[in-house]
C-alpha positions in Angstrom: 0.0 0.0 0.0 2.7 2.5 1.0 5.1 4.0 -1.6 8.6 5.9 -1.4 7.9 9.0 -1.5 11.6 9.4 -3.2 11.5 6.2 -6.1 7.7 5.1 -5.6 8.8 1.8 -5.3 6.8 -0.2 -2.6 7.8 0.7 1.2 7.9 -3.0 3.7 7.9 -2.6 7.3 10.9 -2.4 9.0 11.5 -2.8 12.9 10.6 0.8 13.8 9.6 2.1 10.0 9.5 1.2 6.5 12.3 1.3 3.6 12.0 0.5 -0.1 14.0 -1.7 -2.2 16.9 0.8 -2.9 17.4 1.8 0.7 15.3 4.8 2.0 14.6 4.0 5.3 12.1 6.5 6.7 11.5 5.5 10.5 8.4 5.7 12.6 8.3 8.8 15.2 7.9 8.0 19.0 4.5 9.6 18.8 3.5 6.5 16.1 3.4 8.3 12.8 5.9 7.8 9.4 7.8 11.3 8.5 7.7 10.3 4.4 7.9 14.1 3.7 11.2 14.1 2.4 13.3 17.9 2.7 13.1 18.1 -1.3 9.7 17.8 -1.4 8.8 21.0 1.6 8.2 24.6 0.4 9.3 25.6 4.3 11.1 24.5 7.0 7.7 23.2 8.9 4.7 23.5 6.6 1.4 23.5 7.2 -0.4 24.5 10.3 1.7 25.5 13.4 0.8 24.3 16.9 -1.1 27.3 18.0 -3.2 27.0 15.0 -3.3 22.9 15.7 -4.7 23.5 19.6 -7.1 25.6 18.3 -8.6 23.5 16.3 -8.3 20.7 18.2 -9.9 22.4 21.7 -12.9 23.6 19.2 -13.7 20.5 17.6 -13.4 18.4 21.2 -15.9 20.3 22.3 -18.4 19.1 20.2 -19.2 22.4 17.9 -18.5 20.1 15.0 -20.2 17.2 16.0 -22.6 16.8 13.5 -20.5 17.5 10.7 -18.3 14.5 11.8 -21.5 11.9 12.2 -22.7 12.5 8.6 -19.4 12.2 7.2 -18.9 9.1 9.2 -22.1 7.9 8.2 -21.9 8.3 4.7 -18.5 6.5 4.7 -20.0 3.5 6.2 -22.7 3.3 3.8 -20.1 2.7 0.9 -18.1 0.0 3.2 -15.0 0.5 2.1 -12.0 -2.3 2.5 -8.8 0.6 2.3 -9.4 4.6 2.7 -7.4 7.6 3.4 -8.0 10.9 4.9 -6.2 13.1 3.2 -5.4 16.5 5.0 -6.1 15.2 8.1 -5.5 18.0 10.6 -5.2 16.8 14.2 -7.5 13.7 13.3 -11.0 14.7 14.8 -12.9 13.7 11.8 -10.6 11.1 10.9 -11.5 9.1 14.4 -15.1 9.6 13.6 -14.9 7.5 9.9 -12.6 4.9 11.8 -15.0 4.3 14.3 -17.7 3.5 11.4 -15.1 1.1 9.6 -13.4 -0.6 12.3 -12.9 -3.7 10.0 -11.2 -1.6 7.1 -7.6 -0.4 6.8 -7.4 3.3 7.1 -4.4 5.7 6.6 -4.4 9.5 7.3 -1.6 12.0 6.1 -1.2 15.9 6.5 1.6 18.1 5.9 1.9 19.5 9.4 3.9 17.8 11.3 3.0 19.6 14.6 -1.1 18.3 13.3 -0.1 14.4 13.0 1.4 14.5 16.0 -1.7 14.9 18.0 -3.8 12.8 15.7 -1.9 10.0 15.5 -2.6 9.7 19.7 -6.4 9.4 18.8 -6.3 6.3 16.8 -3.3 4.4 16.9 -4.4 1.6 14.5 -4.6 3.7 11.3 -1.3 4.5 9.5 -0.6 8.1 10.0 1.6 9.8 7.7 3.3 13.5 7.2 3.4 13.5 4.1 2.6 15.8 0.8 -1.1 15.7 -0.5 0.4 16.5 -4.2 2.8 13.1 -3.8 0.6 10.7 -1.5 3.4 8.1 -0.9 0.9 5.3 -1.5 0.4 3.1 -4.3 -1.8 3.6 -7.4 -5.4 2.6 -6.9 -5.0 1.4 -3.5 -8.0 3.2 -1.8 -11.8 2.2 -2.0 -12.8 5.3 -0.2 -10.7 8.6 0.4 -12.0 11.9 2.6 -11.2 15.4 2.1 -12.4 17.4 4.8 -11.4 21.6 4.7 -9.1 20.7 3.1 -6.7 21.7 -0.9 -6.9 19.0 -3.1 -4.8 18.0 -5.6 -7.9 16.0 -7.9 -5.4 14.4 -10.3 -3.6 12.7 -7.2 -7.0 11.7 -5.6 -7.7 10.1 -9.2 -4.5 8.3 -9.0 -5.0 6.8 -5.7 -8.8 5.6 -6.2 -9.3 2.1 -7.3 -12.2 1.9 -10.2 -15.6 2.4 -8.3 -13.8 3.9 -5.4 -14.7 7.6 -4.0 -13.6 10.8 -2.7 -16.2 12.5 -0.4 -15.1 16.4 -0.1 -16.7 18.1 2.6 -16.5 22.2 2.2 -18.5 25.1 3.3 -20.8 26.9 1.6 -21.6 30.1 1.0 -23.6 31.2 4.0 -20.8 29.2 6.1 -20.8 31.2 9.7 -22.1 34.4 7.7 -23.1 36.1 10.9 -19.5 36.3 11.9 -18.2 37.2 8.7 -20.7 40.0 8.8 -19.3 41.1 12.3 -15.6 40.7 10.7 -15.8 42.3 7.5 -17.4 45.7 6.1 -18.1 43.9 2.7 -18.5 40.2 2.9 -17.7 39.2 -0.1 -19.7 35.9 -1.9 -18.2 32.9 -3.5 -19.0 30.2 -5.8 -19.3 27.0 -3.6 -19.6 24.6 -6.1 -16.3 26.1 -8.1 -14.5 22.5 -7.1 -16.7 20.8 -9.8 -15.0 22.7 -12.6 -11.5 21.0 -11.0 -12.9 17.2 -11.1 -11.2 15.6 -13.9 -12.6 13.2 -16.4 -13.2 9.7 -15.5 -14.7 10.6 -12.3 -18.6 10.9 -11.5 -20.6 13.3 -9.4 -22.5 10.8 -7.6 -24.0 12.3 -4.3 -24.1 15.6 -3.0 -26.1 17.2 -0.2 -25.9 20.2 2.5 -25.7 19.8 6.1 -26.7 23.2 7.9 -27.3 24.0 11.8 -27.2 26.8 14.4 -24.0 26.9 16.2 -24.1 28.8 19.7 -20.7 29.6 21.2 -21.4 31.6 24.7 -18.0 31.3 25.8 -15.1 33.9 24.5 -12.6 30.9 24.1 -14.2 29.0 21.9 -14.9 32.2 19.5 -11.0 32.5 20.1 -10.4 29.5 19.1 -13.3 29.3 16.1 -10.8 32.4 14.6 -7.6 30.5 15.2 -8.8 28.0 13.0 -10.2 29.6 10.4 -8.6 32.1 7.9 -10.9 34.8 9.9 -8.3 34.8 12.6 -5.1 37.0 10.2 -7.7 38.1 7.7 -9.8 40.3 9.8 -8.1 43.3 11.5 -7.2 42.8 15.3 -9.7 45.3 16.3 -12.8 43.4 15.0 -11.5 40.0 16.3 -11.2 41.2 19.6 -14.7 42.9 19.6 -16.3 39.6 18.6 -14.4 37.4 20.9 -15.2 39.9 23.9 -18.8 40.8 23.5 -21.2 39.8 26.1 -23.3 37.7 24.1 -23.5 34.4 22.9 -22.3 34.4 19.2 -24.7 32.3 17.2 -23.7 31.1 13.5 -24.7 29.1 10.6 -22.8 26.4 10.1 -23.3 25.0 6.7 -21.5 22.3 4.9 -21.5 20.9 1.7 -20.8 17.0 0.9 -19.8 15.9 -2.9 -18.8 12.6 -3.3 -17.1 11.5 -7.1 -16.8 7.7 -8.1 -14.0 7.0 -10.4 -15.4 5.4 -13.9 -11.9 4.2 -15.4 
């Protein structure tokens, strides 16, 4: 299942990680995860999201504000009984749990970028395979997945393709439109719309539109530390100018949002 991320020849376990044929030997971290994000292949020193940013999201999502997002995804996963999937862009592994603990019989693997991310997912559920690894060069074999997820996360459709055996899936889940619009409203003097069904112009050919739906729900946050945290982990938190965040994360009442996401899942054909 696993590739070299350097030669794509097939990785084998080793005592305490896996190595390929011609000798690259990537070992497994202390925490349980497989570093196969080799130098070359990073556009920084640490990429992806940095610990603050990691907590954040991880204190927000524990605390249930998410919840039902993760069931349905979870659900709809089980309903296509998958034997191999992948999460790819995992984050800190909070919806990743959620689809393991609807496929306990099927082999799952999970890869982000950020390193400071896997390191607190991986701790969740150690029987996946948890990767850091590049979501442009998924160091997995050609049509080895049945199912993969793509939650909030960049997508490199082409790659997905790649890694989807015929009449697997990828199920993106994104938000929509009217996505917490009452806190872009507080945020912003212009909130400006977008097209949340631009992905489908990115699918390439071979793959089917099969399902899509919305899931939508009033999210209440009374407490000033989850809004803080609701901005760390969303592109709210640099975007919007210090003043504003602090007025919303300070006011005396409750903050109530729409929470509205949208679920597309694509079959590959060929």
């Amino acid at each position: 299942m696993l590739a070299c991320p350097l030669c794509q020849a097939p990785l084998a376990q080793l005592d305490n990680g896996v190595a390929c044929a011609a000798g690259h030997r990537f070992d497994r971290a202390r925490q349980g995860y497989l570093n196969l994000l080799p130098v070359q292949h990073k556009n920084s020193r640490d990429p992806g999201d940095n610990q603050a940013m990691v907590q954040a999201r991880r204190d927000f999502l524990d605390a249930g504000h998410y919840a039902p997002v993760a069931a349905r995804l979870a659900q709809l996963a089980a309903e296509r009984t998958p034997g191999a999937w992948l999460d790819i862009g995992c984050g800190e592994g909070y919806y990743t749990t959620r689809i393991a603990e609807a496929l306990p019989a099927a082999d799952g693997y999970a890869l982000d970028i950020s390193r400071e991310a896997v390191k607190r997912a991986c701790r969740r559920a150690p029987q996946l395979t948890w990767m850091v690894a590049s979501m442009a060069r998924v160091p997995m074999a050609d049509a080895s997945c049945d199912f993969i997820a793509s939650v909030f996360s960049p997508l490199d459709w082409r790659e997905a393709k790649r890694l989807l055996a015929p009449g697997g899936g990828l199920m993106r889940v994104g938000p929509t439109n009217g996505h917490l619009m009452e806190l872009r409203r507080l945020l912003y003097d212009e909130v400006r719309p977008y097209a949340d069904d631009k992905h489908l112009a990115l699918v390439p050919a071979g793959m089917q539109h099969a399902h899509g739906e919305v899931l939508e729900f009033t999210l209440t946050l009374p407490e000033a530390q989850a809004r803080a945290d609701l901005l760390a982990m969303t592109p709210h938190g640099w975007r919007a100018s210090a003043e504003k965040r602090s007025r919303v994360i300070e006011q005396p009442a409750p903050l109530e949002v729409t929470v509205s996401m949208r679920y597309d899942y694509f079959v590959r054909q060929d």
